[in-house]
C-alpha positions, 0 to 999 in steps of 0.5 A: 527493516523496523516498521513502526506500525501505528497500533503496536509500535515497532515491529521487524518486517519479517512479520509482515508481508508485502502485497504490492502497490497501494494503489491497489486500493482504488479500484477501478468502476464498472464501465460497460464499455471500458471496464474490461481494460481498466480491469487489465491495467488494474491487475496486471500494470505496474510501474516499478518505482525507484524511490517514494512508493506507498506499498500495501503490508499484510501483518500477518504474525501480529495483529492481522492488519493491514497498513499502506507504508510510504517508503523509499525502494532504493534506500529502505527508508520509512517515511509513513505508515499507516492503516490501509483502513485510514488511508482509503478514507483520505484518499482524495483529500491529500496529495501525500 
């Protein structure tokens, strides 16, 4: 799989590593009465997606970057990639 990162172009996928669900980056705010289990479904609730999924990538033998990839988990196929840095400050402002 290439990953056409948005800095260095493209890359092969063995240089990266897969860190989970994007949505990793929306932590959840301290509530005094239900933080505990927002916390739990934070961490350990996940749904395992057939199809488009955003996914956190670590870049890790290149230039240590961080990148949210929109991809189809059946096919492989790339539709976005973006620096995480990117797109937690549109988060909220788009539905993609």
């Amino acid at each position: 799989m290439i990953i056409d990162h948005p800095l260095l172009g493209p890359r092969d996928a063995s240089e990266f590593i897969y860190l989970g669900d994007a949505s990793l980056l929306k932590r959840p705010k301290w509530d005094e009465e239900k933080s505990e289990d927002n916390f739990y479904k934070y961490l350990y609730l996940r749904e395992n997606v057939a199809g488009m999924h955003k996914e956190l990538w670590f870049h890790q033998q290149g230039d240590r970057s961080w990148l949210v990839i929109s991809r189809n988990t059946v096919t492989h196929e790339i539709f976005k990639v973006e620096l995480a840095t990117e797109f937690k400050k549109n988060m909220g402002k788009s539905n993609d």
